[in-house]
The first five atom37 places (N, CA, C, CB, O) and aatype in JSON, in Angstrom:
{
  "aatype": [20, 20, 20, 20, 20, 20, 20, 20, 20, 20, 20, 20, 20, 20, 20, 20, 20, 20, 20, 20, 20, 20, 20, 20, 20, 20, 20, 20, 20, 20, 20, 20, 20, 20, 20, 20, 20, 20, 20, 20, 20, 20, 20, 20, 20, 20, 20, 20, 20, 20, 20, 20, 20, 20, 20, 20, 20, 20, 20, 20, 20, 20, 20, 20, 20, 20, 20, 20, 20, 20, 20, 20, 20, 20, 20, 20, 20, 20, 20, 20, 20, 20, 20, 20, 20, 20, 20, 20, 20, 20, 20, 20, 20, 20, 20, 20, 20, 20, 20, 20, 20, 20, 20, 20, 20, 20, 20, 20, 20, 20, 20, 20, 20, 20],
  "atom_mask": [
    [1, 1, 1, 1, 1],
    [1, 1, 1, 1, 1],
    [1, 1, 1, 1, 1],
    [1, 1, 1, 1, 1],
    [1, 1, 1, 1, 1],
    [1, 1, 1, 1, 1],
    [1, 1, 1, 1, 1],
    [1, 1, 1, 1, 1],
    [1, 1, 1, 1, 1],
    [1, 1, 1, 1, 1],
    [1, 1, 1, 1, 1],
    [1, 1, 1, 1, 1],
    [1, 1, 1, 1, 1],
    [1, 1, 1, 1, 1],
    [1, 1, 1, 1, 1],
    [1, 1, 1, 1, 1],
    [1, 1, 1, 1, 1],
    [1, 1, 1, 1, 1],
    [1, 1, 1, 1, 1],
    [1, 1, 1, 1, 1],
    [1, 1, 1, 1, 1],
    [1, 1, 1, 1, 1],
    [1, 1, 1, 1, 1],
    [1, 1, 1, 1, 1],
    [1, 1, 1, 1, 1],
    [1, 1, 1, 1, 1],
    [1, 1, 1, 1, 1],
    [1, 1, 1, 1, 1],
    [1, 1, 1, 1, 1],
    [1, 1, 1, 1, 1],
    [1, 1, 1, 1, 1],
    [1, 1, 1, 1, 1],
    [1, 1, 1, 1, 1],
    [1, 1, 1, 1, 1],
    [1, 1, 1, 1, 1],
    [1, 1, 1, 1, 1],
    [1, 1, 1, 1, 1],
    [1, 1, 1, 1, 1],
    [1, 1, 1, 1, 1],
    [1, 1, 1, 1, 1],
    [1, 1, 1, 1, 1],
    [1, 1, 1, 1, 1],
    [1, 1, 1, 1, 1],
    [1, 1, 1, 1, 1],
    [1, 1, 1, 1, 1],
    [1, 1, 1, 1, 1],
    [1, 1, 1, 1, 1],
    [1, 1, 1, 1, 1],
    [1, 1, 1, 1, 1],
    [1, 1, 1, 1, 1],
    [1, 1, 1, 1, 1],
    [1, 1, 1, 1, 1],
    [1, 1, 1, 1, 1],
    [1, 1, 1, 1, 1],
    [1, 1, 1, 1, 1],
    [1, 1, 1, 1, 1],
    [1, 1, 1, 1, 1],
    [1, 1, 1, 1, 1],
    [1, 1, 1, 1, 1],
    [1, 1, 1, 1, 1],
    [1, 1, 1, 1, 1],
    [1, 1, 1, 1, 1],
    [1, 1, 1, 1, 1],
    [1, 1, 1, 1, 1],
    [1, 1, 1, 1, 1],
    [1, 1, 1, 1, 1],
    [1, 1, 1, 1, 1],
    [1, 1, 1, 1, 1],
    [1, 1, 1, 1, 1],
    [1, 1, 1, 1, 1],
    [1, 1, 1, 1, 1],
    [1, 1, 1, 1, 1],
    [1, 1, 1, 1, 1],
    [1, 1, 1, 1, 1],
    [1, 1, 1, 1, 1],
    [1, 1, 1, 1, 1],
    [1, 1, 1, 1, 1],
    [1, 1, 1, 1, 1],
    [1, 1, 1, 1, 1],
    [1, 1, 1, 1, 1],
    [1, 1, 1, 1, 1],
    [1, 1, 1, 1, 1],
    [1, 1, 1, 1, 1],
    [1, 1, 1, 1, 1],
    [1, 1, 1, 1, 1],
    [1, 1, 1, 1, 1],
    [1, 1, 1, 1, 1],
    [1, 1, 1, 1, 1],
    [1, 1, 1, 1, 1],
    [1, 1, 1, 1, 1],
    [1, 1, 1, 1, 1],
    [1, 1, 1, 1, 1],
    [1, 1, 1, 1, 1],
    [1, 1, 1, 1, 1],
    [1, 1, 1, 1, 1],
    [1, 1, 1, 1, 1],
    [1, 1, 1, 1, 1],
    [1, 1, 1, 1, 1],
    [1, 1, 1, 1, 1],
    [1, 1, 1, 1, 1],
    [1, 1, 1, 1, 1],
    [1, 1, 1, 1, 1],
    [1, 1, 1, 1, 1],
    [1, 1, 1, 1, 1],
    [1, 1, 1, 1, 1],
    [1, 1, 1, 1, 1],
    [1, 1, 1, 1, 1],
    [1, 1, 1, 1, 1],
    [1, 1, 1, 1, 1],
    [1, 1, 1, 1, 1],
    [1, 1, 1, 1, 1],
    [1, 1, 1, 1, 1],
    [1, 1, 1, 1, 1],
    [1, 1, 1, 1, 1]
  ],
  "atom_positions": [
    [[-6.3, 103.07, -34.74], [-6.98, 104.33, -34.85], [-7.98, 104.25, -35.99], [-5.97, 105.49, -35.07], [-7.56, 103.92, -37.1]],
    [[-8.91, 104.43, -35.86], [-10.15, 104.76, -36.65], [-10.03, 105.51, -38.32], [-10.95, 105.8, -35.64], [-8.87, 105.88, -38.52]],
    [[-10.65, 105.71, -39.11], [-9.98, 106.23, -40.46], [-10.96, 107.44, -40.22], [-10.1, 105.19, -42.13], [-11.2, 108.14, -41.2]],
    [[-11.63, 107.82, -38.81], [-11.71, 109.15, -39.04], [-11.32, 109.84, -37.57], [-13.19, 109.52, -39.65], [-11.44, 109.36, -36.44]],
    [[-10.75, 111.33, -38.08], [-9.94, 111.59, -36.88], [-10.95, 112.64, -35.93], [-8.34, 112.32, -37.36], [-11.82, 113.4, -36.34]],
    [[-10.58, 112.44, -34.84], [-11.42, 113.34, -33.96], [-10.42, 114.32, -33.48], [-12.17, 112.58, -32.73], [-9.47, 113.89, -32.84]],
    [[-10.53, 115.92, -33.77], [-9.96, 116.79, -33.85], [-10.69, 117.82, -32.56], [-9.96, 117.13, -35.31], [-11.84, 118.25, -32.63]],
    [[-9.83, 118.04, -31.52], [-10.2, 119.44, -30.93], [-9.67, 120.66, -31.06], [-10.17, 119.43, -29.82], [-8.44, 120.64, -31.18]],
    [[-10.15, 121.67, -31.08], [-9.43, 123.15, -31.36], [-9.21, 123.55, -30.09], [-10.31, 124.34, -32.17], [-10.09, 122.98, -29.45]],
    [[-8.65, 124.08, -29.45], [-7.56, 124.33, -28.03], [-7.38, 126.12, -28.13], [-5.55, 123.29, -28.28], [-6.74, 126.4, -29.14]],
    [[-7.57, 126.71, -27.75], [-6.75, 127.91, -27.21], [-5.98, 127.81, -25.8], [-7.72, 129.09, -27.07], [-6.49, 127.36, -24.77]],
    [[-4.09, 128.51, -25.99], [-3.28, 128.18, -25.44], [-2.5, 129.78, -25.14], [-2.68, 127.03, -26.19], [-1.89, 130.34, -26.06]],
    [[-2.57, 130.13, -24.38], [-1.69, 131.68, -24.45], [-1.95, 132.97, -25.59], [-0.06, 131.26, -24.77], [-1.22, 133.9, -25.93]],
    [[-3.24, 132.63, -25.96], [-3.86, 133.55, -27.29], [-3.89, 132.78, -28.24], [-3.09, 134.81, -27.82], [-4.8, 132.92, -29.06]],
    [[-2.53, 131.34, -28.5], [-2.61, 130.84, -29.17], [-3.8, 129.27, -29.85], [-1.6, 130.98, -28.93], [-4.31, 128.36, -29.18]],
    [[-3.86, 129.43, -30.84], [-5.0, 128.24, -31.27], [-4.54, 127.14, -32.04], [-6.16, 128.78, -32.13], [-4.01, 127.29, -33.14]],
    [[-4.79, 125.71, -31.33], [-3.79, 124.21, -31.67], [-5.11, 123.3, -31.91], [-2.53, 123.44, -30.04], [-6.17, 123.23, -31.28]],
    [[-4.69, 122.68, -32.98], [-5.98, 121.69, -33.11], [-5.27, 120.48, -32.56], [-6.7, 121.42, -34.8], [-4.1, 120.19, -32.81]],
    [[-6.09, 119.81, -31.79], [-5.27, 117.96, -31.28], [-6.17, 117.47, -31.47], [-4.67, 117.34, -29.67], [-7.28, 117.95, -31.22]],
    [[-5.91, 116.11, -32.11], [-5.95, 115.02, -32.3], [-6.6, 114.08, -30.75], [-4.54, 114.8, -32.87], [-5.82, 113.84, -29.83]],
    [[-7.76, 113.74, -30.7], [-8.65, 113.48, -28.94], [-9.56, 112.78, -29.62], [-9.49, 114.99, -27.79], [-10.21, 112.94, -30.66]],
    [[-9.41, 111.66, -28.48], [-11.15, 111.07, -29.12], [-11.61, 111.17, -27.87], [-11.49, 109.24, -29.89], [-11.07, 111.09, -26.76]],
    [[-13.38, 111.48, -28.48], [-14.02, 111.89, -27.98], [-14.26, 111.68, -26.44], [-14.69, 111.73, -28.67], [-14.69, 112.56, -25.68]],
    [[-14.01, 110.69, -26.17], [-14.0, 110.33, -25.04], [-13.46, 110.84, -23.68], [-13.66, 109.51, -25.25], [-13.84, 110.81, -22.51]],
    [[-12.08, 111.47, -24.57], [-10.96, 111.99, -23.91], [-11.25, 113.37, -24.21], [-9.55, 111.46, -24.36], [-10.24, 114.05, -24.04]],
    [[-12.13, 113.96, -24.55], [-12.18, 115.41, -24.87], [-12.24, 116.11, -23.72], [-13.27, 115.82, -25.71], [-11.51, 117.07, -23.48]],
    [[-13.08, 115.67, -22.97], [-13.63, 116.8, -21.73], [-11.69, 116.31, -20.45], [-16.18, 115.91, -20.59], [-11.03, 117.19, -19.9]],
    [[-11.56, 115.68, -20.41], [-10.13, 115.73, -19.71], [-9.27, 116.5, -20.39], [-9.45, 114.41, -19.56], [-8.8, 117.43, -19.72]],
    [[-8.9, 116.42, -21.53], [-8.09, 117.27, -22.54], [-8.33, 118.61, -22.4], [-8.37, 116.96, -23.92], [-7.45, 119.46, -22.2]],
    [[-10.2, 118.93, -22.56], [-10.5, 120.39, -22.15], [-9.82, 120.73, -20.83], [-12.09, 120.65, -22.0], [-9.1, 121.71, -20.98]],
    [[-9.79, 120.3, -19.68], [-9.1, 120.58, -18.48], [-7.51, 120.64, -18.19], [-9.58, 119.71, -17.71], [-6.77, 121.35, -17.51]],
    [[-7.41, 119.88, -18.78], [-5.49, 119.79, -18.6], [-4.67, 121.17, -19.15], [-4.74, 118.3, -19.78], [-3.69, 121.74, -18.68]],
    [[-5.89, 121.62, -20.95], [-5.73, 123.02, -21.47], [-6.19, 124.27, -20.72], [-6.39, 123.08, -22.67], [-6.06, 125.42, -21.14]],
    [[-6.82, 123.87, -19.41], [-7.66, 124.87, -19.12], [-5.92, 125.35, -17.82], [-9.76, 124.25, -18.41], [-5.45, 126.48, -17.7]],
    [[-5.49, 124.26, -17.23], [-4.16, 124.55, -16.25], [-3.48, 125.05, -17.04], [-3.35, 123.44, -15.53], [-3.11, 126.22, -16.9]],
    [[-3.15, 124.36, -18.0], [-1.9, 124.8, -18.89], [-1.89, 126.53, -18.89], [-2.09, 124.13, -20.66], [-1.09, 127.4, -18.52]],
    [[-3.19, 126.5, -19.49], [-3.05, 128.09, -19.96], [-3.16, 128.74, -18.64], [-4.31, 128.72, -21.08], [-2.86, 129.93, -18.56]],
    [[-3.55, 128.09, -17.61], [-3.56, 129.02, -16.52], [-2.25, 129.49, -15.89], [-4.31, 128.45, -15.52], [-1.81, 130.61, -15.61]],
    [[-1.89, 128.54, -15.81], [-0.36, 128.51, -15.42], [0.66, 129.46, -16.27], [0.16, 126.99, -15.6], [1.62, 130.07, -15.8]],
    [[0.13, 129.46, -17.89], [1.17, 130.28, -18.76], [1.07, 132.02, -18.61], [0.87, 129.85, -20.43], [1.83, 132.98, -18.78]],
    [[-0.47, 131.76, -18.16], [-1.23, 133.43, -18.19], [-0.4, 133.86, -16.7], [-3.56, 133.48, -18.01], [0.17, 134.94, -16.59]],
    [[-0.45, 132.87, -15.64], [0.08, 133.5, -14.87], [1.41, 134.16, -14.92], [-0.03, 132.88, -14.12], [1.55, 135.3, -14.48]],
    [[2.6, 133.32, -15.54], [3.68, 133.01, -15.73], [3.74, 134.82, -16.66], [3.9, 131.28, -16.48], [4.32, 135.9, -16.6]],
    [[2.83, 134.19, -17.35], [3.43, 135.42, -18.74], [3.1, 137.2, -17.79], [1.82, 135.22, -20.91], [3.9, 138.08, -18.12]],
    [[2.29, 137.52, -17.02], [1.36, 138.4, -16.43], [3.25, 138.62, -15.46], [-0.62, 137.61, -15.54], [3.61, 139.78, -15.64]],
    [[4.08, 138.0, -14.79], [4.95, 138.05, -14.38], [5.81, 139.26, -15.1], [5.3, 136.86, -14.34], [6.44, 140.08, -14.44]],
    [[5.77, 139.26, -15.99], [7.36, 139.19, -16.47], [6.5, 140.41, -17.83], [8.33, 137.0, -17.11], [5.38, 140.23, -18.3]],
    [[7.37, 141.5, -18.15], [6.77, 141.89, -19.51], [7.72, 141.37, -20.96], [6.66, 143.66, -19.46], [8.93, 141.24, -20.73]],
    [[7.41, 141.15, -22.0], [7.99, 141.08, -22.94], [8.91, 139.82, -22.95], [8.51, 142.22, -23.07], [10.07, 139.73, -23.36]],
    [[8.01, 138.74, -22.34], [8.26, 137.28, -22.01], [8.17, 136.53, -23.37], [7.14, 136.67, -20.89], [7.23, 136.48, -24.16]],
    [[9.48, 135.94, -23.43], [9.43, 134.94, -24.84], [7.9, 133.79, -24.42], [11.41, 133.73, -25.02], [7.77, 133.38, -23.26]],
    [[7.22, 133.54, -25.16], [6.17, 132.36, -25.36], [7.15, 131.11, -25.19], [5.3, 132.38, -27.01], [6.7, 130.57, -24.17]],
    [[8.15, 130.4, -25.57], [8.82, 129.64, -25.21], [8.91, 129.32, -23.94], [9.66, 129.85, -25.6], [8.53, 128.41, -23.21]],
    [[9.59, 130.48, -23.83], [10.0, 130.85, -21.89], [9.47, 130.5, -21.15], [9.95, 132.02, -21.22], [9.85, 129.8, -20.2]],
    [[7.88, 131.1, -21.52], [6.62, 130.54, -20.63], [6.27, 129.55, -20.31], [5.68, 130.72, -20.9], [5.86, 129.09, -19.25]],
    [[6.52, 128.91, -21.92], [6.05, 126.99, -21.72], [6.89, 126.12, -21.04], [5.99, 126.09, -23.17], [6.55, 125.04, -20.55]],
    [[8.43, 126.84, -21.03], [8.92, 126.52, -20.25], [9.1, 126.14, -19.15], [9.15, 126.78, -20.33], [9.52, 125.11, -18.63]],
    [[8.55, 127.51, -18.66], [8.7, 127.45, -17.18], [7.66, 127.04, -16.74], [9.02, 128.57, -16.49], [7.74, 126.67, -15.57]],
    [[6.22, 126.91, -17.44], [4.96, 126.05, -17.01], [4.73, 124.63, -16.85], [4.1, 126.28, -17.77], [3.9, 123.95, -16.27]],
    [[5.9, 124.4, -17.67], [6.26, 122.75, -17.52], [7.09, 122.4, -16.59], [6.88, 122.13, -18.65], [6.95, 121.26, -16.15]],
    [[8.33, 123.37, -15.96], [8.6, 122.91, -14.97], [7.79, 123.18, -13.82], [9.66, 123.14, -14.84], [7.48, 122.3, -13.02]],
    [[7.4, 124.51, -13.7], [6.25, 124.39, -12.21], [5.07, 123.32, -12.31], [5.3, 125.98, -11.96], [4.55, 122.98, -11.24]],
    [[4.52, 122.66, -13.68], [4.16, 121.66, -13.54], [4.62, 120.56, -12.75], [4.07, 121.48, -14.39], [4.23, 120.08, -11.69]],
    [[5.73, 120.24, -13.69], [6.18, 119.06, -13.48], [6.62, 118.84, -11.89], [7.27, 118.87, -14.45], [6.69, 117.7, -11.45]],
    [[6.95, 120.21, -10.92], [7.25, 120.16, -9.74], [6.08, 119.99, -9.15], [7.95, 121.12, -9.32], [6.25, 119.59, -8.0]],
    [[4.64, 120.17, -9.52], [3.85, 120.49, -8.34], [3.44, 118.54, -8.8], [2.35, 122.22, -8.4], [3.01, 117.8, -7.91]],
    [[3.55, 118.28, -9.47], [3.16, 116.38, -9.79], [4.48, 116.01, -9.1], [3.07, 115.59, -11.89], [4.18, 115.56, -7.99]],
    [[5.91, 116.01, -9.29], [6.54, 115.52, -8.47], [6.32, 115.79, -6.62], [7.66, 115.88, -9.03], [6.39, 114.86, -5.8]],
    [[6.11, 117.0, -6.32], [6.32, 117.11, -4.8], [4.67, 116.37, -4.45], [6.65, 119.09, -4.14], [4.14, 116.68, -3.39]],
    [[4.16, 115.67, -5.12], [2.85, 115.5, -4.87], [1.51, 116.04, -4.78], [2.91, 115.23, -4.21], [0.54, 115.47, -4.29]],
    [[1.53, 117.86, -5.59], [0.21, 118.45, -5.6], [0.99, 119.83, -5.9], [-0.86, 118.28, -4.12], [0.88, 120.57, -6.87]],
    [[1.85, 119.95, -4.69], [2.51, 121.26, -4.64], [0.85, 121.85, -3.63], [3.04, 122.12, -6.67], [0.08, 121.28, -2.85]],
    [[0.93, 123.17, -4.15], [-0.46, 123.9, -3.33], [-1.54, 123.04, -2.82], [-1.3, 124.89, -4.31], [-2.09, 123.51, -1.82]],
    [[-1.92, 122.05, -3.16], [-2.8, 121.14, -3.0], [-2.2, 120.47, -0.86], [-2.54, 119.84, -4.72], [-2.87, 120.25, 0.15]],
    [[-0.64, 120.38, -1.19], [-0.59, 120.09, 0.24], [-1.36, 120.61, 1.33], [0.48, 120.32, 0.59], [-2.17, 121.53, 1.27]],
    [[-1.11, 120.11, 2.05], [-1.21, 121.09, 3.44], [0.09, 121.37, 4.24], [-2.19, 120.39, 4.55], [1.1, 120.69, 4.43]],
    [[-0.35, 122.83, 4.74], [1.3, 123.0, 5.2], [2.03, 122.42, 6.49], [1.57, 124.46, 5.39], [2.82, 123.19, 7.03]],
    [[1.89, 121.41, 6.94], [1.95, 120.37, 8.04], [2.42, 119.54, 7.44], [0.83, 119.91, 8.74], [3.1, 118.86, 8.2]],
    [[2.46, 119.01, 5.96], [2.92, 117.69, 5.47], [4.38, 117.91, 5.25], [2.16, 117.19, 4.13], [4.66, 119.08, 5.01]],
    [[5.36, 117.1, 5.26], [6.64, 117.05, 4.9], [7.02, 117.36, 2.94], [7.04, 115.48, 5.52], [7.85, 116.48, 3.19]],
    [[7.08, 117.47, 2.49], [7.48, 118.06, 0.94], [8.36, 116.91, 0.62], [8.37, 119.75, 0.81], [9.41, 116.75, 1.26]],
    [[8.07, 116.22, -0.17], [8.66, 114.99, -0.47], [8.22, 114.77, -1.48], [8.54, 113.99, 0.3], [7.04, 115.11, -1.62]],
    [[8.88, 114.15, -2.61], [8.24, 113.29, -3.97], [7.87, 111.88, -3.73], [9.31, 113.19, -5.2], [7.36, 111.24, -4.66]],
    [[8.02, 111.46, -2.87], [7.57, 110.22, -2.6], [8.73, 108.8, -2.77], [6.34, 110.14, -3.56], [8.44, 107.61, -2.62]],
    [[10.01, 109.34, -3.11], [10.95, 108.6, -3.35], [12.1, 109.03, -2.18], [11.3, 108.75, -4.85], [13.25, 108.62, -2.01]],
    [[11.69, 109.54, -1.81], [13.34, 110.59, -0.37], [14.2, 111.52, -0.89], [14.9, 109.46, 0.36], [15.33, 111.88, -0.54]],
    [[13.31, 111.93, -1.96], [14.2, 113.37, -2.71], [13.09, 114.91, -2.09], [14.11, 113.19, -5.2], [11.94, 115.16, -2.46]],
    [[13.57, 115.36, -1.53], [13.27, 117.17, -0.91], [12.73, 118.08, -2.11], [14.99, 118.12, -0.33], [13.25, 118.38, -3.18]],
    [[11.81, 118.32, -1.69], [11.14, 119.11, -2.99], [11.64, 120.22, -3.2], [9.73, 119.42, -2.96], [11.57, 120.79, -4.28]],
    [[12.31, 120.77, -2.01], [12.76, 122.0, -1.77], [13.97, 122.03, -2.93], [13.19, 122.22, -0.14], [14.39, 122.95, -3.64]],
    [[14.39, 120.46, -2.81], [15.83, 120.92, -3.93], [15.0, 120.61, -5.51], [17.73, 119.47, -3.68], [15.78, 120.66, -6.45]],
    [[14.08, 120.41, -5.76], [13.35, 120.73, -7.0], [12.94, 122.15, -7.13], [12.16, 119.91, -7.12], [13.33, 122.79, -8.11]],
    [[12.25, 122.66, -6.29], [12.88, 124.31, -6.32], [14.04, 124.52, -6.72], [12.99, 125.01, -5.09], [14.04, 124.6, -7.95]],
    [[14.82, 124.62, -6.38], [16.45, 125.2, -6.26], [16.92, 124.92, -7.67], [17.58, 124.3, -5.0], [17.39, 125.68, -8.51]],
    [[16.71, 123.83, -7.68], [16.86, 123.74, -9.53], [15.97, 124.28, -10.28], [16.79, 122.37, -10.18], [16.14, 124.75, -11.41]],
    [[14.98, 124.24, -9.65], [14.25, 125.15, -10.9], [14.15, 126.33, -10.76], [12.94, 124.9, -11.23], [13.34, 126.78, -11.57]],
    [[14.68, 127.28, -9.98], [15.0, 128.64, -9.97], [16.07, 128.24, -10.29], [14.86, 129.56, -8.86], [15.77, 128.2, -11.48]],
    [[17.66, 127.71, -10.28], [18.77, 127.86, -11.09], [18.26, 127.62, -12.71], [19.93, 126.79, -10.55], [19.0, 128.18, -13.52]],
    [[17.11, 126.86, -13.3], [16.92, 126.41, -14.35], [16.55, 127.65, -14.93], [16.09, 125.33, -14.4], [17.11, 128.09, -15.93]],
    [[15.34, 128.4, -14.15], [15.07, 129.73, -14.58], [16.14, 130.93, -14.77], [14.19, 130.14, -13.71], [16.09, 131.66, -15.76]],
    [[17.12, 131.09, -13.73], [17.89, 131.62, -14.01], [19.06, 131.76, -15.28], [18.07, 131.46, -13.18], [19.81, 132.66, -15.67]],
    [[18.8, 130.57, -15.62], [19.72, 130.24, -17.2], [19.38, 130.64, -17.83], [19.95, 129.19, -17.91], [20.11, 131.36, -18.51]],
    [[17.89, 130.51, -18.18], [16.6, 130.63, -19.26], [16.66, 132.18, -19.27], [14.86, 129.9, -18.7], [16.78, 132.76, -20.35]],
    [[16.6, 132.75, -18.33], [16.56, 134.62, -18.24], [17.89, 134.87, -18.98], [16.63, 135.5, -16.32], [17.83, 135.63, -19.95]],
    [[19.01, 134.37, -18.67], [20.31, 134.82, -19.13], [20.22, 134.41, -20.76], [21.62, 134.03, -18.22], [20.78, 135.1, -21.61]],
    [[19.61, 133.48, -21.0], [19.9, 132.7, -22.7], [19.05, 133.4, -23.12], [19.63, 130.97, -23.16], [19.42, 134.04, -24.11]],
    [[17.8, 133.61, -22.73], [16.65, 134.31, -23.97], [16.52, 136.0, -23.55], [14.67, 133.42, -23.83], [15.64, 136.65, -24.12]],
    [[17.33, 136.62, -22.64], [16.91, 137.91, -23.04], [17.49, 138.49, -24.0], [16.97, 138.7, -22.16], [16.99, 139.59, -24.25]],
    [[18.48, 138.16, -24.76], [18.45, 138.99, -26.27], [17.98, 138.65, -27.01], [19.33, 139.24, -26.97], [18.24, 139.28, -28.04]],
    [[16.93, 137.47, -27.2], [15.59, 137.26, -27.86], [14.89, 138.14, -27.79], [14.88, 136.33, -27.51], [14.82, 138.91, -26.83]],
    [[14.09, 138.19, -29.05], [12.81, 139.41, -29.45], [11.76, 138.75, -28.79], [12.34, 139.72, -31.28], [12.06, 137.57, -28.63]],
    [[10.85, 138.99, -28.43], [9.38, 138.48, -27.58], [9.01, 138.07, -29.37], [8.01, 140.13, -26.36], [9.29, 138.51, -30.49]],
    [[8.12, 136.81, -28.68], [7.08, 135.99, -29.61], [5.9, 136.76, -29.87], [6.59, 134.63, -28.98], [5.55, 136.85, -31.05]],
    [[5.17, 137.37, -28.92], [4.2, 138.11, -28.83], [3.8, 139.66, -28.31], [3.72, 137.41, -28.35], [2.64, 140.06, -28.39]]
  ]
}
């Protein structure tokens, strides 16, 4: 790494993160922040008086499901739902609504972040 750092400023759910990007990698970085927050705004717009945790939470798993089932929305609805290994995406759902369901039970006597 270089002895000088290349720093981007990020807004994330209202919130503001400086990372560490070289330049190169900036304009991908701008995009990946641009889902993220989309995904959290949606997430948070759900639910009132949603822990910020919660959100990132659950934005990382509907992430992480729509890269495992291969796009998620991006399919078409004719294709089989598969991760590409012979695991059913459908049961990546199922866990991740049981996952959500935990998360509702553990953090609602949490105070909201925001």
């Amino acid at each position: 790494m270089s002895a000088e750092q290349n720093f981007l400023d990020v807004v994330i759910l209202g919130r503001e993160y400086r990372v560490v990007c070289p330049p190169a990698e900036q304009e991908a970085l701008s995009s990946a922040v641009s889902y993220v927050d989309t995904k959290m705004q949606e997430i948070a717009a759900k639910g009132k008086n949603v822990a910020a945790e919660r959100v990132a939470v659950m934005a990382a798993l509907n992430i992480a499901h729509e890269l495992l089932s291969g796009g998620g929305a991006a399919r078409s609805a004719g294709e089989e739902k598969s991760t590409g290994n012979g695991v059913d995406a459908s049961d990546f759902q199922r866990r991740i609504e049981v996952m959500e369901s935990q998360l509702d039970s553990v953090l609602s006597n949490q105070n909201p972040l925001f």
